[in-house]
LUMTIFI-981989 format. One record per residue: residue number from 0; y, x, z of N, C-alpha, C in turn. Coordinates in steps of 0.2 Angstrom, whole numbers, plus 2048, in hexadecimal, padded with zeros to 3 digits. Example, Ala and Ser with C-alpha at 12.3 -4.5 7.8 and 13.67 -1.06 7.14 Angstrom:
BEGIN
   n n.Y n.X n.Z ca.Y ca.X ca.Z c.Y c.X c.Z
   0 7E4 842 827  7EA  83E  827 7F0 842 827
   1 7F5 840 823  7FB  844  824 800 840 827
***
This chain:
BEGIN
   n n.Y n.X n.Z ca.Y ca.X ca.Z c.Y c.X c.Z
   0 ED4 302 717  ED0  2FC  714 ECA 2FB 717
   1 EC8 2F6 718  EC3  2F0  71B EC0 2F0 718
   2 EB7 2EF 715  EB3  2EA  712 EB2 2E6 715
   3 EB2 2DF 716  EAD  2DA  71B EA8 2D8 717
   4 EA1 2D9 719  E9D  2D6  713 E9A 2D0 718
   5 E98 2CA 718  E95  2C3  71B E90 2C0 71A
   6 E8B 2C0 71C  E84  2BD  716 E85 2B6 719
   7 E80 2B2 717  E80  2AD  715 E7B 2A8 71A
   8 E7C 2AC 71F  E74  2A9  726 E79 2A4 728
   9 E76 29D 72B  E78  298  72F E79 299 735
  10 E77 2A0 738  E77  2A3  73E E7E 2A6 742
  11 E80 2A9 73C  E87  2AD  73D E8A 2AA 740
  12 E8E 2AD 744  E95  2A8  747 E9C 2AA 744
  13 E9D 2A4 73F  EA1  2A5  73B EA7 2A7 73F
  14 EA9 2A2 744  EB0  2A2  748 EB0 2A9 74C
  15 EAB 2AB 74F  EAC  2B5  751 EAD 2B9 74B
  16 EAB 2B7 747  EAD  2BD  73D EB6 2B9 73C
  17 EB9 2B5 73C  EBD  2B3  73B EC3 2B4 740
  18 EC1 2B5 748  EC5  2B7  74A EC7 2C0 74A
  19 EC2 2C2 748  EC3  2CB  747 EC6 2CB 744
  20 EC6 2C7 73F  EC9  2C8  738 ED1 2C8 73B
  21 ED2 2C2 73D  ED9  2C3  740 EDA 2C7 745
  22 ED8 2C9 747  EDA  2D0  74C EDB 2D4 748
  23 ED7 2D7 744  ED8  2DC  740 EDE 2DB 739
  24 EE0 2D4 73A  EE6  2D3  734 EEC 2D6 738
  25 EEC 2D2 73F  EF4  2D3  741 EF3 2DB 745
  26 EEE 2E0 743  EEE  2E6  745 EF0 2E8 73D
  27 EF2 2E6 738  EF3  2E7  734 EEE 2EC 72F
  28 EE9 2EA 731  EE3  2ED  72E EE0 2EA 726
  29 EE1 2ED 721  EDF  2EC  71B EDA 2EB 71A
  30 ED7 2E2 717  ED0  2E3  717 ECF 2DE 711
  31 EC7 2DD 711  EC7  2D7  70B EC1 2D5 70C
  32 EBF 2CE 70C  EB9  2CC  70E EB4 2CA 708
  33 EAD 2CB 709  EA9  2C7  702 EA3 2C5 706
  34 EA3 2BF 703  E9E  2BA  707 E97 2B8 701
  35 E91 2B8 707  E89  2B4  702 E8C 2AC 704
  36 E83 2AB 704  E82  2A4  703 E7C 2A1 702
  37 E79 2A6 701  E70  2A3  6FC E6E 2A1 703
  38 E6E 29F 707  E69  29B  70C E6B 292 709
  39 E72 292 709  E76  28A  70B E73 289 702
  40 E74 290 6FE  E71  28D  6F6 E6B 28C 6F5
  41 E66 28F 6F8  E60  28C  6F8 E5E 286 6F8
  42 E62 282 6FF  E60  27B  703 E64 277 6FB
  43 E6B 279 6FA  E6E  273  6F4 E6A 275 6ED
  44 E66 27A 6ED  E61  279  6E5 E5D 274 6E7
  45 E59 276 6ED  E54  273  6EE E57 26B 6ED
  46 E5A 26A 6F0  E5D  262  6EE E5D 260 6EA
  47 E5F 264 6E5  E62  263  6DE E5C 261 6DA
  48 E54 265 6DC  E4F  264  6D9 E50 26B 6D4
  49 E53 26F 6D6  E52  278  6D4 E51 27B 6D7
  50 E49 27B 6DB  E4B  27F  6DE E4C 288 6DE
  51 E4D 28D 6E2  E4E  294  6E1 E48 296 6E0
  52 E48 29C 6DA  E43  2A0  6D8 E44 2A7 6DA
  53 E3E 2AA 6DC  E41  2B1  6DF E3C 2B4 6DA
  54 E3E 2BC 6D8  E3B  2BF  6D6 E3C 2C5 6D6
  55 E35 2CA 6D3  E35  2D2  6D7 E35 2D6 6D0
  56 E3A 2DB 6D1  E3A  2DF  6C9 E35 2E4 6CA
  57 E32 2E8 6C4  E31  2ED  6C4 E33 2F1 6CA
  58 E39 2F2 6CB  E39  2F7  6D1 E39 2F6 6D8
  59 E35 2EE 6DA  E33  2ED  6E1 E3A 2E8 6E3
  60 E40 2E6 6E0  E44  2E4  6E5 E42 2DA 6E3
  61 E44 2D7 6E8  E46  2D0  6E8 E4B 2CC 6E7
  62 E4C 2C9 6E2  E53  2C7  6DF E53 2C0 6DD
  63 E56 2BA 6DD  E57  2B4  6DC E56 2B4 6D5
  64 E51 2AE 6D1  E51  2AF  6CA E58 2AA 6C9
  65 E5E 2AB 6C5  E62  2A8  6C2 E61 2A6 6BA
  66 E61 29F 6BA  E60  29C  6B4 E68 298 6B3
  67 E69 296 6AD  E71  294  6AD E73 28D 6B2
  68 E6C 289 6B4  E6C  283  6BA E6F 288 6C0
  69 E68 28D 6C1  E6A  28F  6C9 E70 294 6C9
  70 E73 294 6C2  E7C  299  6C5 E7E 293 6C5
  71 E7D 28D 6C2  E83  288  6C4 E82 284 6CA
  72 E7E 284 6CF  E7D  285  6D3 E7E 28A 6DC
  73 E7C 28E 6D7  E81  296  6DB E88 297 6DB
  74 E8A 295 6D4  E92  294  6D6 E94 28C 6D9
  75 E91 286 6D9  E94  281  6DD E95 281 6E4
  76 E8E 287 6E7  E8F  286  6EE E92 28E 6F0
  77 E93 294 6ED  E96  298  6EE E9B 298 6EF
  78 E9F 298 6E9  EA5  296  6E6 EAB 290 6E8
  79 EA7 28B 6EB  EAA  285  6EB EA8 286 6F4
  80 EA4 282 6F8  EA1  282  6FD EA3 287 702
  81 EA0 28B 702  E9E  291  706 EA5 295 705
  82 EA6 296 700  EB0  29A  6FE EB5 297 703
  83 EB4 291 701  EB9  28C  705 EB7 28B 70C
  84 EB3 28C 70E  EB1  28B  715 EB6 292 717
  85 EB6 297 714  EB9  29D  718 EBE 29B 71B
  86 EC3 299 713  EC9  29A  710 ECC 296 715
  87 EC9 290 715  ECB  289  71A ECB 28D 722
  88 EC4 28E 724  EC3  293  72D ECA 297 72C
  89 ECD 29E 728  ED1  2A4  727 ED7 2A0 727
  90 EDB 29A 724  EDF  296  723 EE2 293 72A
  91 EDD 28F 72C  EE0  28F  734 EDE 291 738
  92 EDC 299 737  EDD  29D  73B EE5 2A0 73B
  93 EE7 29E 734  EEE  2A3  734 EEE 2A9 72F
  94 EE9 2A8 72C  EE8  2AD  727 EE9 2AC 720
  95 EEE 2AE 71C  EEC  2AA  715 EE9 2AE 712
  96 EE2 2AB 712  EDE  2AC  70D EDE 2A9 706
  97 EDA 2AC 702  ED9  2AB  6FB ED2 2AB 6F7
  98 ECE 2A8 6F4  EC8  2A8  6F3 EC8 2A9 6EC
  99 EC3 2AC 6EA  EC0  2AD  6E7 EBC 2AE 6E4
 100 EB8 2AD 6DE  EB3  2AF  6DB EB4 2B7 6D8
 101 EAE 2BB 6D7  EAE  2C0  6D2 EAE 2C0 6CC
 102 EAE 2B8 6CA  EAE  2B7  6C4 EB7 2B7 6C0
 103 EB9 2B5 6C5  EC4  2B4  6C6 EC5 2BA 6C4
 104 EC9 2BC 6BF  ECC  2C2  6BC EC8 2C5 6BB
 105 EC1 2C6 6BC  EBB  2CB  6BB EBB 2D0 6C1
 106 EBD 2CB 6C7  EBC  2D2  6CD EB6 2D6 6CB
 107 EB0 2D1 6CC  EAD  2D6  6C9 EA9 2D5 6C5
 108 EA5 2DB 6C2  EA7  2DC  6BA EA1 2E2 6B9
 109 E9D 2DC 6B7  E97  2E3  6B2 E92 2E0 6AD
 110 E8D 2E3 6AC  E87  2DF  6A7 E85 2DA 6A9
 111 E81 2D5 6A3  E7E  2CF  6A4 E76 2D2 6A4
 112 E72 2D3 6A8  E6A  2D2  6A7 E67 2CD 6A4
 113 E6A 2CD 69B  E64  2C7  69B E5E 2C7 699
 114 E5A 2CB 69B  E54  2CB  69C E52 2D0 6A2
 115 E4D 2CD 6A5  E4A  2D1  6AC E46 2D1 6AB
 116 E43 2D9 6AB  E38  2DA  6AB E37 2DA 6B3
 117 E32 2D6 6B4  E30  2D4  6BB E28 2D5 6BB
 118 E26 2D5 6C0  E22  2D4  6C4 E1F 2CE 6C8
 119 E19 2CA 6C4  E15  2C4  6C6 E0D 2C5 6C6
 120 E0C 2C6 6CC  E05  2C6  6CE E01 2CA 6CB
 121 E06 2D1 6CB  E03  2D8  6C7 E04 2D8 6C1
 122 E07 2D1 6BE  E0A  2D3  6B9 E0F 2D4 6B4
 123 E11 2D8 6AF  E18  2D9  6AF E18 2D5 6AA
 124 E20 2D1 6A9  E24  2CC  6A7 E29 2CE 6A6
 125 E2D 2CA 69E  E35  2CC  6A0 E38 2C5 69E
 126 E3B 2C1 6A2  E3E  2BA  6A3 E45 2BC 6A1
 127 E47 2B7 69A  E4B  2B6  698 E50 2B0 69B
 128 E56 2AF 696  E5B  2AB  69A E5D 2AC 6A1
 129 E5D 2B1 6A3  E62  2B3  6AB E69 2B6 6A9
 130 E6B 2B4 6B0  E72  2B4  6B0 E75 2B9 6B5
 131 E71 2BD 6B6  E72  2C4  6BB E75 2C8 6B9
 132 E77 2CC 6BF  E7C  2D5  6BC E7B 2D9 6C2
 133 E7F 2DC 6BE  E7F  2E5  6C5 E88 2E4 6C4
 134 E8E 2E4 6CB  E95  2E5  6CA E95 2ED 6C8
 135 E98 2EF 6C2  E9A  2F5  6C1 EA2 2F7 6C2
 136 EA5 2F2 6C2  EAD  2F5  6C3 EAE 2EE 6C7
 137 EB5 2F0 6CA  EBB  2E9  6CF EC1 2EB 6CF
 138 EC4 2E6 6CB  ECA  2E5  6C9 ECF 2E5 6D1
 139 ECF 2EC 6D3  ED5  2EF  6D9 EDD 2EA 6D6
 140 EDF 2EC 6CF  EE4  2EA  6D0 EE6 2E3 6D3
 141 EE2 2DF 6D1  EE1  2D7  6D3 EE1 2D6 6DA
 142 EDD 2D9 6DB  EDB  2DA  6E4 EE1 2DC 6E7
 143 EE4 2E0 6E4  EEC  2E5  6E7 EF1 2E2 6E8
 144 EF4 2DD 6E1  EF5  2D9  6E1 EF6 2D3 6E9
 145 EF0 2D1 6E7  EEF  2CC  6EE EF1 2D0 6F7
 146 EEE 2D5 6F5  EF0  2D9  6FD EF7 2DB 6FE
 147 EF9 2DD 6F9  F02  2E0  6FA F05 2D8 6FC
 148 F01 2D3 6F9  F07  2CD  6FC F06 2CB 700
 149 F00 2CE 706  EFE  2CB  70D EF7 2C6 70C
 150 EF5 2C5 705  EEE  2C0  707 EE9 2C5 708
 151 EE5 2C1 70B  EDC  2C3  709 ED9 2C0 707
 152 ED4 2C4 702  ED2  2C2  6FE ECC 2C1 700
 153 EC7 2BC 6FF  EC1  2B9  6FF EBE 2B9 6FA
 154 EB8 2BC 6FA  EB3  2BB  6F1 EAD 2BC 6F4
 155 EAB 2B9 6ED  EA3  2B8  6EE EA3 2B8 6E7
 156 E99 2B9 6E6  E98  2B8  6DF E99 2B2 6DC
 157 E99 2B0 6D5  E97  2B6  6D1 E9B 2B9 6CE
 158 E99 2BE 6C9  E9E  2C4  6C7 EA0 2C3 6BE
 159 EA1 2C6 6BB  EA3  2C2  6B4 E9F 2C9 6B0
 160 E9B 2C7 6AA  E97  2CE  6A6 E9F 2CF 6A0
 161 E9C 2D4 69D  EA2  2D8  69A EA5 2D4 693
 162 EA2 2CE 694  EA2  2C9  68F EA8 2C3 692
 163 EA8 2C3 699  EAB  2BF  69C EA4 2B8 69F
 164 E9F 2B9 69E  E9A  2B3  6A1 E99 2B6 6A8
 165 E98 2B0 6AC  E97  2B0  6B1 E8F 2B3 6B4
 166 E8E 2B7 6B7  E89  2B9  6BA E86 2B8 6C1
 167 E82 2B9 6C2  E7D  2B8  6CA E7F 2BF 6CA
 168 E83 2C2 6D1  E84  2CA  6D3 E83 2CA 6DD
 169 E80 2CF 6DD  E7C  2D0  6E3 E85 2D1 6E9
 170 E84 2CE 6EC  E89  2CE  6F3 E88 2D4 6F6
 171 E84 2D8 6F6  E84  2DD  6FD E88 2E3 6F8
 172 E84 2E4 6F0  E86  2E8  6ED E8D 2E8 6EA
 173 E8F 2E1 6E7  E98  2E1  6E9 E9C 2E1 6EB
 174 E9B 2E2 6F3  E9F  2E3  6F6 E9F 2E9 6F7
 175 E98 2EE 6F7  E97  2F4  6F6 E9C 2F9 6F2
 176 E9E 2F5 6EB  EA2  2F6  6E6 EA8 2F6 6E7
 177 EAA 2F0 6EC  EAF  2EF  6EE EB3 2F5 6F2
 178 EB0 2F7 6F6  EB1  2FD  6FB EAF 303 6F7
 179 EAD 304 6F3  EAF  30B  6EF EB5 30B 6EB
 180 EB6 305 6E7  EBB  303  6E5 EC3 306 6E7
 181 EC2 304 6EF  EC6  304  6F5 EC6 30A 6F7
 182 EC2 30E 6F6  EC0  315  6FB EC1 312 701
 183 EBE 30E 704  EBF  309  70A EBE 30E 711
 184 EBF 30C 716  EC0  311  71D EB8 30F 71E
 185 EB6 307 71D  EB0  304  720 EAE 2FF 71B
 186 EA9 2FF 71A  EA2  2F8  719 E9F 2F5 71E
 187 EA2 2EF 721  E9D  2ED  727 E9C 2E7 723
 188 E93 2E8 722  E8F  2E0  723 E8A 2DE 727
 189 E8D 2D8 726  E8C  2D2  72C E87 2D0 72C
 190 E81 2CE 72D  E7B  2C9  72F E79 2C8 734
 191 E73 2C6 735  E6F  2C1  738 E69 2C7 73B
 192 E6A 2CC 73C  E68  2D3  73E E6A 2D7 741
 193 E69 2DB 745  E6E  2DE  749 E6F 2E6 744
 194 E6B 2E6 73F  E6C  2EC  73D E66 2EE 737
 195 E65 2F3 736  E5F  2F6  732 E58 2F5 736
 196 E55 2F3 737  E4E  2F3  73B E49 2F5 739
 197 E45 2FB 73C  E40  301  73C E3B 2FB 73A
 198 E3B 2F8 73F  E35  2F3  73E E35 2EB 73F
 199 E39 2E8 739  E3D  2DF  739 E36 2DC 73A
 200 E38 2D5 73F  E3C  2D6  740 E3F 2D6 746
 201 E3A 2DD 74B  E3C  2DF  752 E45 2E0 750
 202 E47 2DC 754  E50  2E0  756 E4F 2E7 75A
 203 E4A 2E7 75F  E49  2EC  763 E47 2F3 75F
 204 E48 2F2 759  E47  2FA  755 E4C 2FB 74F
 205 E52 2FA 753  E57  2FB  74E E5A 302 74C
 206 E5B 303 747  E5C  30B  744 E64 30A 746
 207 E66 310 74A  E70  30E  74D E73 314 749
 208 E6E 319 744  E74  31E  741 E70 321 73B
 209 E72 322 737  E70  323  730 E75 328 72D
 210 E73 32E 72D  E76  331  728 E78 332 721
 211 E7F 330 720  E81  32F  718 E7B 330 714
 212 E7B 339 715  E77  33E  70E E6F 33C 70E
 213 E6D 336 715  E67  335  713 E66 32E 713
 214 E6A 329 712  E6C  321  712 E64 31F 70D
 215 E66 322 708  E60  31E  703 E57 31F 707
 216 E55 327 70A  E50  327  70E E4E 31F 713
 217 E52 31D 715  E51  316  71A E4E 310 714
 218 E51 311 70E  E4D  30A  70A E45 307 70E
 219 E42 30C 70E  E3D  30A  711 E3B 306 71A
 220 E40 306 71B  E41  2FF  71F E43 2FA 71F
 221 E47 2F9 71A  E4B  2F4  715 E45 2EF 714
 222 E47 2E9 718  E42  2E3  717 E47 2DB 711
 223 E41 2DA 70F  E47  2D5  70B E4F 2D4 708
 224 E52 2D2 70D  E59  2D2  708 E5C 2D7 70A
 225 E58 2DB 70F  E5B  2E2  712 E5D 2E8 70E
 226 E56 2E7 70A  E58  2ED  703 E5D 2EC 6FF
 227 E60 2E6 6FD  E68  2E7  6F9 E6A 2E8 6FE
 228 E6C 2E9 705  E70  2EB  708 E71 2F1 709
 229 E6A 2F6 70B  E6B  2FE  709 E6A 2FF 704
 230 E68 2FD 6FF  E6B  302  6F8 E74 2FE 6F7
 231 E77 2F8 6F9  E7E  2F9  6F7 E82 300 6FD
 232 E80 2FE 702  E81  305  706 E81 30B 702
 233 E7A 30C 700  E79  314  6FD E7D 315 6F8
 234 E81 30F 6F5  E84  310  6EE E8E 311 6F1
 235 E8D 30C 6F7  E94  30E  6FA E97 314 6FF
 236 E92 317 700  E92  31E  704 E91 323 6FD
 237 E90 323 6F9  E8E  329  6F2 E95 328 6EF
 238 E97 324 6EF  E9D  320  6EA EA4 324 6EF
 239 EA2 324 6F6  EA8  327  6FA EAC 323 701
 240 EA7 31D 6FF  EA9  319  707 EA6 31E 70D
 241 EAB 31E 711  EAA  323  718 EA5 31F 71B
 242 EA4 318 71C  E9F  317  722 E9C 311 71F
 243 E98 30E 721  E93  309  71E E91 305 726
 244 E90 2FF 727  E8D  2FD  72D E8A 2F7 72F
 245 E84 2F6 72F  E81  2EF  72E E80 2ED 734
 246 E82 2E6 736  E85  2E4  73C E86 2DD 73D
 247 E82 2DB 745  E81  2D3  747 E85 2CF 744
 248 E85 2CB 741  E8B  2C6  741 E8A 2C0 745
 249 E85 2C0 74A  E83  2BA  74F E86 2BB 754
 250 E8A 2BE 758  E8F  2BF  75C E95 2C0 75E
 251 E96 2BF 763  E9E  2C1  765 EA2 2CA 760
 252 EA7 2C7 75D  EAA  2CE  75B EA5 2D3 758
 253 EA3 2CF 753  E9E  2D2  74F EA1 2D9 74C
 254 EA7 2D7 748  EAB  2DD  743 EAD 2E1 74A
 255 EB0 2E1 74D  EB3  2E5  752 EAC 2EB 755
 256 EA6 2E6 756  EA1  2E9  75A E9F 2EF 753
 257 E9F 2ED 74E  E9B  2F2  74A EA1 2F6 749
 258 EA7 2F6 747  EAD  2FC  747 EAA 301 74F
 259 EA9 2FF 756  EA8  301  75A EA3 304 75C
 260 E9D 304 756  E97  308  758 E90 305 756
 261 E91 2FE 758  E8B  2FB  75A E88 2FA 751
 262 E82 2F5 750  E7E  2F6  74A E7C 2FD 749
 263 E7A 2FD 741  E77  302  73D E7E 307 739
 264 E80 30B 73A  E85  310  739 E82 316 734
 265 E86 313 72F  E85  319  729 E89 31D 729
 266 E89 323 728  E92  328  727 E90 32F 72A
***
């Protein structure tokens, strides 16, 4: 089994991710894709006259402030938009894909944070009415379901709380979920960066190998949305995924080149 994970850059080249993907279906390789979006979401709040709040917890990270406007919101352009963009590209490719949200059967599935202690100009806050979570479990048999009968399955957030509400749930780390779930062979995510960088955002100081037992040690390179990608990493290599590997998605045979060696190589 495959993880694909996609983020959300206008950079990508959607067409070189979706032809790997078909190479790697008629090699008959098990896989399942989870796609972002917060770049195209930002531009539609803004539109909308909402625009995105970013805010920094107690423990130093950056996260979207979700109020019950900006999940409806995240789910119009995740869900709707950017889902069906796959589904539509993977469909006349020849692939029957299936889209989904985490919030559909409760792929996935954990707590609601409705309160967040934050951090504002040194001082601590705790903003009420949010609509965030952490995925704790993912509904394999659902997923099983769909692969035994030859689809693949597309998802993105959000995820459903243990109540059944829809949640704001971080993409890098759900898919991270996804492949321990899997005990997956690999986690390859894709962005708009050739990898982990010692010093973002020189490309020229790209980290090519990271040893599992010491994944979390690199945090400190982790620039902005970089960080939820090594700590979902850290959590899918601890969990029992074999490799992890963060990798271009701006070029030719992106999935292929990171199974191959190239990017940041966890394992």
């Amino acid at each position: 089994m495959l993880v694909i994970k996609v983020g959300g850059g206008k950079e990508l080249d959607i067409d070189a991710i979706v032809a790997d993907i078909v190479a790697l279906r008629q090699a008959e390789q098990a896989l399942i894709l989870v796609h972002g979006g917060a770049e195209t979401t930002n531009e539609v709040a803004e539109a909308l006259g909402h625009p995105p709040q970013f805010i920094t917890s107690e423990s130093g990270y950056e996260s979207r402030r979700t109020d019950r406007r900006a999940l409806e919101i995240f789910e119009m352009v995740y869900c709707g938009q950017i889902n069906k963009m796959w589904v539509e590209k993977l469909q006349q490719a020849g692939v029957d894909a299936v889209g989904m949200s985490g919030l559909d059967g409760r792929i996935f599935e954990g707590k609601r944070k409705d309160k967040l202690r934050v951090r504002v100009n040194g001082r601590r806050l705790v903003l009420r009415d949010d609509w965030t979570g952490t995925v704790e479990r993912v509904n394999t048999d659902l997923l099983r379901l769909l692969l035994d009968a030859g689809y693949l399955p597309v998802l993105t957030p959000p995820g459903a709380s243990d109540s059944g509400e829809a949640i704001n749930v971080d993409g890098d780390r759900a898919a991270a979920m996804v492949a321990a779930a899997f005990q997956a062979e690999a986690l390859v995510i894709l962005s708009n960066v050739p990898g982990l960088l010692r010093n973002f955002p020189d490309e020229s100081t790209l980290i090519r190998e990271i040893p599992r037992t010491r994944a979390d040690d690199f945090m400190q390179f982790a620039a902005g949305r970089m960080k939820k990608k090594v700590m979902g990493a850290v959590e899918a290599v601890a969990a029992g995924v074999r490799q992890v590997i963060f990798a271009d998605g701006r070029v030719e045979h992106p999935i292929r080149r990171a199974l191959d060696g190239q990017g940041t190589q966890i394992g």
